[in-house]
C-alpha positions in Angstrom: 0.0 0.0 0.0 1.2 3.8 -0.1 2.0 6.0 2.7 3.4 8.8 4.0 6.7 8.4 6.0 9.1 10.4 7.6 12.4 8.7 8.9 13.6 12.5 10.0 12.4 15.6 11.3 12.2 18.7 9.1 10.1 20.6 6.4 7.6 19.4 4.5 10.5 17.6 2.2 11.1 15.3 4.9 7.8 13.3 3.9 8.5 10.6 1.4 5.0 8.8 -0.8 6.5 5.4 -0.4 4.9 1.5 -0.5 4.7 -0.3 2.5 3.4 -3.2 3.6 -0.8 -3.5 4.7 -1.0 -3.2 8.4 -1.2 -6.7 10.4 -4.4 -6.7 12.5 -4.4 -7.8 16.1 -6.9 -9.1 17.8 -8.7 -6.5 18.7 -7.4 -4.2 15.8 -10.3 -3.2 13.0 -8.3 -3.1 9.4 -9.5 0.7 7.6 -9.6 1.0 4.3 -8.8 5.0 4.1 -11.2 7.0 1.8 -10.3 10.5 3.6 -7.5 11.3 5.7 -7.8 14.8 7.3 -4.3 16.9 7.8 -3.9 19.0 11.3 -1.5 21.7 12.6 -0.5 18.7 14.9 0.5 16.6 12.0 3.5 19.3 11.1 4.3 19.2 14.9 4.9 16.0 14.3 6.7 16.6 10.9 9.2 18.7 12.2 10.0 17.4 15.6 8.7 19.7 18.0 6.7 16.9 19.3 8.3 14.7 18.9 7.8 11.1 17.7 9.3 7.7 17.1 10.9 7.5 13.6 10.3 6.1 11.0 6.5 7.1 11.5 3.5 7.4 9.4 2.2 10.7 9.7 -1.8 11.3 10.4 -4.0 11.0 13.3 -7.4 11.0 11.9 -9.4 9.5 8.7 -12.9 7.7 8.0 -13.1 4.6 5.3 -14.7 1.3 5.8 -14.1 -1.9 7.5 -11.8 -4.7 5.3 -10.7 -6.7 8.3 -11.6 -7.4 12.0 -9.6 -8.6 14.8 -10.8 -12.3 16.9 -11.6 -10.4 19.4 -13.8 -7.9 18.1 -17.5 -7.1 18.7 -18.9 -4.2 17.7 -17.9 -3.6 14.2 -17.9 -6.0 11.0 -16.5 -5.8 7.3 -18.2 -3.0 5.2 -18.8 -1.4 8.1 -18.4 2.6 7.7 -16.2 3.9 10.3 -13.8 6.9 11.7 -11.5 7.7 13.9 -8.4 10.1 15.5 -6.0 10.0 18.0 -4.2 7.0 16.1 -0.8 7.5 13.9 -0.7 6.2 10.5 -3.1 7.9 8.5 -1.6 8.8 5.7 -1.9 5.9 4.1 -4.2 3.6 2.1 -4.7 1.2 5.0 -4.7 1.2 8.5 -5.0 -1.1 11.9 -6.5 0.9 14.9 -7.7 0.0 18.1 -11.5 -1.0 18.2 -11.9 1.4 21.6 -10.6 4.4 18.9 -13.3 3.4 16.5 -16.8 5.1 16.1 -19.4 4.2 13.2 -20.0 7.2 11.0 -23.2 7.8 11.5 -26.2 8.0 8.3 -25.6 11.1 6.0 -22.2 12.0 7.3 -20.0 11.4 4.5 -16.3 10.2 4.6 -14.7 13.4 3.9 -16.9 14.8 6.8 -15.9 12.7 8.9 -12.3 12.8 8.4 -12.8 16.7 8.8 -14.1 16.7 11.8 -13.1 13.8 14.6 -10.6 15.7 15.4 -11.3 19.0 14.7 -14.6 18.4 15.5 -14.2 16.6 18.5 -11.1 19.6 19.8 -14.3 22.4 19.4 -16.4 20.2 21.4 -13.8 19.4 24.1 -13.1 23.3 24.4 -16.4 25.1 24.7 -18.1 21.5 26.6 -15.4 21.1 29.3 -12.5 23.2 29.1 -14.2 26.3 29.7 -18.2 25.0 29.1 -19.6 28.3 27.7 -23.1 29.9 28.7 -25.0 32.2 27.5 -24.0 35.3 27.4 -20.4 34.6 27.4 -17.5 36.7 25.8 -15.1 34.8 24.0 -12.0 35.3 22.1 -11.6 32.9 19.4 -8.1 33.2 17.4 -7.8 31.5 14.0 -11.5 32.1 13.6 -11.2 30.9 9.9 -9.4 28.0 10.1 -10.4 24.6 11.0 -11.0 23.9 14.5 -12.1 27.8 14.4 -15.5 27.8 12.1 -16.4 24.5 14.0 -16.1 26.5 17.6 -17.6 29.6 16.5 -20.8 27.4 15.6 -20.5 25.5 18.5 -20.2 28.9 20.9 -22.9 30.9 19.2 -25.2 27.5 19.5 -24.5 27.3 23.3 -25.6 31.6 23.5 -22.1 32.6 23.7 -20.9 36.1 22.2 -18.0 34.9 19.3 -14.4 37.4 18.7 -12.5 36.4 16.3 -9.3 36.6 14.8 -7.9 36.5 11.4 -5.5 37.8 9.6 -7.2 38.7 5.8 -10.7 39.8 4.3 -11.9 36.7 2.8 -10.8 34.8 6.2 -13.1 37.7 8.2 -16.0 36.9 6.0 -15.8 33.5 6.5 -15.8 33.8 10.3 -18.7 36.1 10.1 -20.4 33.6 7.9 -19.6 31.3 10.7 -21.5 33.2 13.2 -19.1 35.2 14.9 -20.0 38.8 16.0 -17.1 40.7 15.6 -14.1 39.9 13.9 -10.8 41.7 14.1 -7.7 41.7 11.4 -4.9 41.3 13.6 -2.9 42.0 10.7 -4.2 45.8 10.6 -5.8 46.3 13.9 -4.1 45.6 17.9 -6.5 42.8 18.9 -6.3 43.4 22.1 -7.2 46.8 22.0 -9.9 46.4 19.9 -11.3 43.4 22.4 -11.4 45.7 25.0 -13.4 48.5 23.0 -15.5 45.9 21.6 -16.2 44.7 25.7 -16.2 48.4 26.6 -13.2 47.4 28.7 -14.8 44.5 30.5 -13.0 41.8 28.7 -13.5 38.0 28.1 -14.6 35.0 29.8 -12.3 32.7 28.0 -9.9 33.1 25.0 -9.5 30.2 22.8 -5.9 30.6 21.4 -4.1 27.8 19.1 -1.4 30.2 17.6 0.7 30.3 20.8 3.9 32.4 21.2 2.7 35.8 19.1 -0.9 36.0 20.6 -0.3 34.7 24.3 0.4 37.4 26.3 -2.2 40.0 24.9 -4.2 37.1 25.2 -4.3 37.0 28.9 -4.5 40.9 28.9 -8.0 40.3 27.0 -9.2 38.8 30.2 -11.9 39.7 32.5 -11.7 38.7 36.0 -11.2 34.6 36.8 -11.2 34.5 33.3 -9.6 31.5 31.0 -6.7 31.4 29.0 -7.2 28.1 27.0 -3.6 27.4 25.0 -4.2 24.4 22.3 -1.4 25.3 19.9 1.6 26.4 18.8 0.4 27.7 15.1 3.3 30.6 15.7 5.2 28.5 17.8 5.4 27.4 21.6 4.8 29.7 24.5 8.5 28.8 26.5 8.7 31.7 29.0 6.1 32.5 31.2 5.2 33.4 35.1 2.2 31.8 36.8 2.7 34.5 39.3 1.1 37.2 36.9 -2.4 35.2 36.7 -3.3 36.5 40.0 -2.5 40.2 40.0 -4.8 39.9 36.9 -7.6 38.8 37.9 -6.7 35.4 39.4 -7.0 33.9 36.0 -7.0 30.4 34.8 -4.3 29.0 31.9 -4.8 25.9 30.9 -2.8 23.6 28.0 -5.6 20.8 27.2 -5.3 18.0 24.6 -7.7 16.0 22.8 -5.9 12.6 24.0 -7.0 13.3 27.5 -10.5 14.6 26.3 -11.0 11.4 24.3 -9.2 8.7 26.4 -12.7 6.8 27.7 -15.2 5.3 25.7 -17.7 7.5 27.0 -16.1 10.7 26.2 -15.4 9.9 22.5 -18.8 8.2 21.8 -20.4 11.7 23.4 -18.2 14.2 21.5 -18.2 12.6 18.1 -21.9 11.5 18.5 -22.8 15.1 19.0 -20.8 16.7 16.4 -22.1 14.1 13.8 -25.9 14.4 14.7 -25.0 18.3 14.5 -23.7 17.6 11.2 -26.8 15.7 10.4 -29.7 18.4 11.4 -27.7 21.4 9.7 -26.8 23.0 13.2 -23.1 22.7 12.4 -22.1 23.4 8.6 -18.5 22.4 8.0 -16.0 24.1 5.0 -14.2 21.8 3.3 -13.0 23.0 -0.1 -9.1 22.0 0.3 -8.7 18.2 -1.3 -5.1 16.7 -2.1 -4.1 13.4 -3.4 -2.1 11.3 -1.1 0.9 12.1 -3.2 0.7 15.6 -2.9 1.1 15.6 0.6 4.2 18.1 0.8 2.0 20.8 -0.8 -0.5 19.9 1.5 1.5 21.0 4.7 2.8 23.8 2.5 -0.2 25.6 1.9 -1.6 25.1 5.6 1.5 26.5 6.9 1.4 29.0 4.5 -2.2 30.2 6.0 -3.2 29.4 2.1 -6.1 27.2 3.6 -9.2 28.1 5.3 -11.4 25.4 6.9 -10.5 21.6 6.8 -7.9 20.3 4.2 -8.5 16.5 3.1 -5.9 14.1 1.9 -7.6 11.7 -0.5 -5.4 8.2 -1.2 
């Protein structure tokens, strides 16, 4: 089969389109066939080392195909079943064995390219604005990287739970999208001090949580958007990792919260992942949550795949396709 491999950290040139040999299933493995495999910041984390991973790897976390081949010891899924999953490495690739406890059935009229968008994306949004910080209504929150994936899906997800929606973004076309979205105000970092404008937008009172996945350039201000025992939720490093920083300053603040959540820990019972994917994909389902997916790329073209998301040339979810 084909796959994506790495055997060192680095750029996108590192990854190499390369045959390998079809996954062995164990006993309680479930053999995917791969129709869509979705790409995530994470993924170029992964790519160039700064989390860092055993090599040679396959790169990819999440994707959604059908069943060719079940473990002895499975029960709840058969051949031809359709299925999805994250929080697994190997996904780019034509075939892959995952844990049946990582598995979910993609539910009627979710397709496999929605699916692949969103169980991890989809899944992150739910995690954030559900138990992170669980949002009410009338909450203020800052949402950076409004246009980009994990962004539209939480700005539905915020505005659907009677929160007020910030965003952040850093062009035109990216603004309309997050207004499109939902959000209430959006604000072009690249012309405009967001902080600033977050507290004229508040009239000076601030947020109840900011949502921030771009890390080192945004984190500070960030904090400063904050109303009192506010949260400062850090899921990425989109400009790269937040190393320096005093816990000390949270409390002259505003005795603040900062969290650094994952989706591993958010999806690590059976429970959890069954409740955050079953929601997202009956959300899906009744038109409460539209998803943007408009960025496909063959298997082979992987490199310009991580390229272009880098790049900020994407908005929404980007596919690979084997």
């Amino acid at each position: 089969m084909k796959a994506v491999r790495i055997k060192e950290y680095g750029g996108p040139e590192v990854m190499s389109y390369e045959d390998i040999d079809i996954p062995i299933v164990s006993e309680t493995d479930v053999l995917v066939k791969i129709a869509a495999s979705g790409i995530n910041y994470i993924d170029t984390y992964q790519r160039s080392g700064l989390y860092q991973i055993p090599l040679p790897a396959t790169l990819g976390l999440e994707a959604a195909g059908i069943v060719e081949e079940v473990g002895s010891a499975v029960t709840n899924f058969k051949v031809g079943d359709r299925v999805a999953y994250t929080s697994v490495p190997g996904a780019y690739a034509e075939y892959a064995a995952v844990p049946e406890e990582k598995i979910v059935a993609l539910a009627e009229g979710v397709s496999f390219e929605q699916g692949a968008a969103t169980m991890l994306q989809g899944c992150t949004a739910h995690y954030l604005c559900k138990s992170t910080y669980v949002v009410k209504e009338g909450d203020r929150c800052l949402i950076h990287a409004a246009a980009g994936g994990v962004g539209l899906l939480l700005i539905q997800m915020v505005k659907n739970a009677g929160g007020f929606v910030i965003g952040t973004v850093s062009t035109e076309e990216k603004a309309a999208l997050a207004k499109a979205a939902g959000a209430d105000e959006v604000i072009l970092y690249s012309e405009k001090d967001f902080e600033t404008e977050v507290k004229r937008i508040t009239a000076g009172a601030g947020v109840n949580v900011v949502y921030d996945s771009v890390g080192k350039s945004t984190f500070e201000k960030s904090i400063d958007c904050l109303s009192k025992l506010g949260y400062m939720v850090l899921y990425g490093n989109a400009s790269g990792p937040v190393t320096e920083f005093n816990p000390a300053t949270l409390g002259p603040k505003g005795s603040l919260f900062l969290t650094r959540p994952t989706l591993f820990d958010y999806t690590a019972d059976r429970e959890s992942l069954d409740w955050r994917s079953g929601d997202v994909f009956s959300w899906i389902a009744d038109g409460s949550l539209k998803l943007r997916i408009e960025h496909f790329y063959p298997l082979a073209d992987v490199q310009q795949a991580h390229i272009d998301l880098e790049g900020r040339k994407t908005t929404g979810k980007v596919i690979l396709t084997p």
